[in-house]
C-alpha positions in Angstrom: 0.0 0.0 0.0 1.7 3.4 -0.6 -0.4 6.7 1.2 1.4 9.9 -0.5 5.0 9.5 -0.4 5.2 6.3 1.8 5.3 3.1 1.1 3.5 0.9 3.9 4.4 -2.6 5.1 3.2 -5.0 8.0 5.9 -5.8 10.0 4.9 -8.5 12.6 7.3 -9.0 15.1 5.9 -12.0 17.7 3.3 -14.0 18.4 1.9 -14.0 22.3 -0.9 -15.0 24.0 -2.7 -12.5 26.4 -6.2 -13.1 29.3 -8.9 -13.2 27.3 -11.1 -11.8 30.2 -8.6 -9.0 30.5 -8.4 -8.4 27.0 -12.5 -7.7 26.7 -13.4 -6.7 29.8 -17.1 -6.5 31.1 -18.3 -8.4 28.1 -19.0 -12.1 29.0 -16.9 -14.9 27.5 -19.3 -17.2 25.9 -19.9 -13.9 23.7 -15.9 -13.0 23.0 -14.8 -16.3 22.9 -16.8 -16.6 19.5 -14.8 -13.8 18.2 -10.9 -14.9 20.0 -11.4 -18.3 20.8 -8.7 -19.4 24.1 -6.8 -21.8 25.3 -6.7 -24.0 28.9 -5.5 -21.0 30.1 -8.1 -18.7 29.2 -5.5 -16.8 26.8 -6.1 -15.7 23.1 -4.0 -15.8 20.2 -2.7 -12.2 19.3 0.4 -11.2 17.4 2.7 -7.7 18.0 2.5 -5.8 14.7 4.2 -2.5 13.6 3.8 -0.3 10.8 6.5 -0.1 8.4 6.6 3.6 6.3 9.5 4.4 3.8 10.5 6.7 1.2 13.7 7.7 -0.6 15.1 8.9 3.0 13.1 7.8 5.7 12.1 4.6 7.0 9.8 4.9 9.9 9.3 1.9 12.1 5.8 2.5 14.5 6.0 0.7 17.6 8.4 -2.7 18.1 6.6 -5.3 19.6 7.6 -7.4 22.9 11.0 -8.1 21.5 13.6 -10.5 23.0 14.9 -9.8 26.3 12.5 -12.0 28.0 13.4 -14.5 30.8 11.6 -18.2 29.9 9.1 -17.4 33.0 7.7 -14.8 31.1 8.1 -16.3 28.0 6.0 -18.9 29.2 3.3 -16.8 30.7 2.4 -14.6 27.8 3.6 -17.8 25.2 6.1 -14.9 23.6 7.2 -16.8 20.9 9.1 -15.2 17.9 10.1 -18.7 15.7 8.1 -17.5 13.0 8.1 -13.5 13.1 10.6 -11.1 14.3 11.5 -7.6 13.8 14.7 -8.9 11.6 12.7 -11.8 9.8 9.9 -9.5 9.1 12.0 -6.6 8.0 14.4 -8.6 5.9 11.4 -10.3 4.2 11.3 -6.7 2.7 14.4 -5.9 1.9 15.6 -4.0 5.0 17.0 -4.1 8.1 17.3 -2.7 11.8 20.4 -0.6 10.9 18.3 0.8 7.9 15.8 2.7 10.2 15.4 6.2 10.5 12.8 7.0 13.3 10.8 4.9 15.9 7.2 6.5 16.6 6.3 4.6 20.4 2.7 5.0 20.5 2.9 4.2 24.3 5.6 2.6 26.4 3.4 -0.6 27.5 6.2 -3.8 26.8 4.7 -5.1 24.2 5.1 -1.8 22.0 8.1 -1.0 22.8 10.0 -4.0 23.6 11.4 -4.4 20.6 13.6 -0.7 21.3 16.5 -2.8 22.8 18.0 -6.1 22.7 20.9 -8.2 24.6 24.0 -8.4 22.8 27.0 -10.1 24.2 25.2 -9.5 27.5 24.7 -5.3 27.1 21.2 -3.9 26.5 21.5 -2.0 23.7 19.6 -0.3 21.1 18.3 -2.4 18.1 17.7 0.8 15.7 21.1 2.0 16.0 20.4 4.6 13.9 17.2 5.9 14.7 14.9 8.7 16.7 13.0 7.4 19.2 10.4 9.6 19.4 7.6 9.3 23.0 5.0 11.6 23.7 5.8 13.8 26.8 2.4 12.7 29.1 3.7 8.7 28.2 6.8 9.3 29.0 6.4 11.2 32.1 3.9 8.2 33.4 6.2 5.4 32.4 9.0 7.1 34.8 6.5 7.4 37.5 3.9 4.9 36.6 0.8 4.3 39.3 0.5 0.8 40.7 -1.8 0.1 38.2 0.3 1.0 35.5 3.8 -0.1 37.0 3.7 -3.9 35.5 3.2 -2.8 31.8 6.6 -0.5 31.8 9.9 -1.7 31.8 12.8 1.0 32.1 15.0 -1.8 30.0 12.8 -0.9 27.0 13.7 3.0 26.5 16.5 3.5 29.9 19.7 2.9 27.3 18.3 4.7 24.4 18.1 8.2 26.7 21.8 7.2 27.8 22.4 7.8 24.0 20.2 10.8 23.4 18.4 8.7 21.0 15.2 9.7 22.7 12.9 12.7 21.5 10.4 14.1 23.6 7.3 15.7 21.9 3.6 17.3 22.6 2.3 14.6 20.1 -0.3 17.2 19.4 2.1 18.6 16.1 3.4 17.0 13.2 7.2 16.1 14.1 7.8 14.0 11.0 6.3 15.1 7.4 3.3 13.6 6.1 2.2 11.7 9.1 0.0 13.5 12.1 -0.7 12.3 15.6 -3.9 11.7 17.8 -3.8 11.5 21.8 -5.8 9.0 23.7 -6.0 8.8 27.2 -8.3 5.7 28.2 -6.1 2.8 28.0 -2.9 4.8 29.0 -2.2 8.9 29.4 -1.1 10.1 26.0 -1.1 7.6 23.8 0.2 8.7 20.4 -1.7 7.1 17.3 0.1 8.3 13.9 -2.2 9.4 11.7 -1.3 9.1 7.5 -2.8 10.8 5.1 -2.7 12.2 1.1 -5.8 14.1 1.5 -7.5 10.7 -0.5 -6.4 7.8 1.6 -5.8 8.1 5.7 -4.6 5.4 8.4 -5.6 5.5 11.5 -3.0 3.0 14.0 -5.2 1.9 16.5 -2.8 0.6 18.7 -4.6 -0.3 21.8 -7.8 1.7 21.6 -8.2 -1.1 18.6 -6.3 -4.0 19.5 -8.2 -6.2 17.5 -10.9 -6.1 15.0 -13.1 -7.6 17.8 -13.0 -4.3 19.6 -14.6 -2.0 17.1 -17.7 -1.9 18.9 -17.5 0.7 21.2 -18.3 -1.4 24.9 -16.0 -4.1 24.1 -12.8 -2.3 26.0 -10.1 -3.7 27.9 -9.6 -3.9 31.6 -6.1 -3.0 30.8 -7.4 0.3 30.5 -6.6 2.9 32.9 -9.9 4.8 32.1 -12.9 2.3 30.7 -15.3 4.9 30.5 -12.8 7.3 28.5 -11.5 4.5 25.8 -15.4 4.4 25.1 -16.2 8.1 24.3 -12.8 8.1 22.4 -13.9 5.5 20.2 -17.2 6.6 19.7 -15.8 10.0 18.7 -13.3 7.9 16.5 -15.7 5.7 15.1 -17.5 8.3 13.3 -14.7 10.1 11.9 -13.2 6.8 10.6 -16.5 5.7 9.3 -17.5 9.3 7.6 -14.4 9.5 5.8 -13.7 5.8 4.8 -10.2 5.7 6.7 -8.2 2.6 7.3 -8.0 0.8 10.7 -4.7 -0.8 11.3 -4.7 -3.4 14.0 -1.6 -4.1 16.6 -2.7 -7.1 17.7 -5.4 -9.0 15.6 -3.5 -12.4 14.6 -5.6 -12.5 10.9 -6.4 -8.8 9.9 -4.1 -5.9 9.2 -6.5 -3.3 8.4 -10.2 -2.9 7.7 -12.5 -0.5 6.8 -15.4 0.2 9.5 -19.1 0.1 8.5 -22.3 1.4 11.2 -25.4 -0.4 10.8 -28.3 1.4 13.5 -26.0 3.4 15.5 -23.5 0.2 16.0 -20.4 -0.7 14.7 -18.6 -3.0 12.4 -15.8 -4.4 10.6 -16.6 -3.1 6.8 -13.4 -4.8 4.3 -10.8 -6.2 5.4 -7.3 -4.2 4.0 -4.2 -5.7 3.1 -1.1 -3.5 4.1 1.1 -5.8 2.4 1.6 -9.7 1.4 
């Protein structure tokens, strides 16, 4: 898919498994489980996917996934496995790799969107963009140094702690443009300023839904996550969403869905829906 001067790929980066109960929150299971079916453990199938944008000299990598630097206890409890995607696999499959990128957009600093930042090498943390801007909304930043008790087991200093030892990191509003051609859109239910990039030609627009959309099963505005900080908020954010996306045919690109990249959204009596699904790339 190109969108103006970008070219778009889907870069998948793991596979995991996350509570399916957590994952939908007040809605009951015999009615989610018909949309993410679980396992023994009550977990769902989900991947970490990130957005790919390049042109002649930029190449834009949002988000990174849960990445490697996992012990097997926590392998084992969110079944991280990255046997069949990775950033390097999934980047290579394309022609590029980690050295090649330009600029990492972090939508949020939750693990399994920013894990991917670093890696262990030869026993160091160390960035795996070397070359790259990270760039972190202020509001996310601030609250993943000082996270609430709530919010303390979804950031890991390991993610982002090396890369402001470099001055790799860049700090912004996330309520300008800070890289040409792509805008950003704060959310504040699931986690305090949340940065969705925003692409747009002014025919075509992409919305990243990160985790306001996780998965195409969360279009409809009451299925939310009890990850979220703010329930209530994540609601009235989609809803105001929803009709903008809707009105003015954007894409939907989904984080976490295991099958469907995009989509376009259709309402039908006020509610709604998955329209087409959209293929980012093969």
């Amino acid at each position: 898919m190109n969108i103006g001067k970008y070219t778009l790929y889907s870069i998948e980066t793991s596979e995991f498994k996350l509570d399916g109960g957590a994952m939908f929150g007040i809605i009951p299971k015999p009615v989610w489980e018909k949309q993410a079916p679980s396992d023994d453990l009550n977990r769902i199938e989900m991947v970490t996917r990130s957005l790919l944008l390049t042109c002649d000299d930029l190449k834009i990598l949002i988000d990174t996934g849960n990445g490697t630097k996992w012990g097997e206890k926590y392998k084992k409890i969110y079944n991280i496995d990255t046997d069949r995607y990775s950033i390097e696999l999934s980047l290579g499959k394309y022609g590029f790799s980690t050295e090649d990128i330009t600029d990492v957009i972090c939508t949020h600093l939750h693990f399994d969107h920013v894990g991917g930042n670093t890696k262990i090498e030869n026993g160091k943390i160390v960035p795996t963009f070397p070359n790259a801007k990270y760039w972190v909304s202020k509001e996310n930043w601030d609250l993943a140094n000082h996270p609430t008790q709530k919010d303390a087991g979804s950031f890991m200093e390991h993610d982002w702690k090396v890369l402001a030892e470099n001055g790799m990191v860049e700090i912004v509003d996330g309520h300008e443009s800070f890289i040409e051609g792509i805008d950003s859109y704060l959310t504040y239910g699931h986690t305090k300023g949340l940065m969705h990039p925003v692409i747009s030609d002014g025919v075509q627009t992409l919305f990243y839904g990160a985790d306001i959309f996780p998965l195409s099963a969360h279009i409809p505005v009451p299925w939310v996550m009890s990850y979220d900080v703010q329930p209530v908020i994540t609601m009235q954010e989609k809803e105001k969403l929803l009709i903008k996306i809707w009105e003015e045919g954007w894409f939907l690109f989904f984080e976490h869905d295991l099958n469907i990249q995009a989509c376009t959204v259709d309402r039908l009596d006020k509610h709604y829906r998955m329209n087409e699904t959209v293929i980012i790339s093969e």
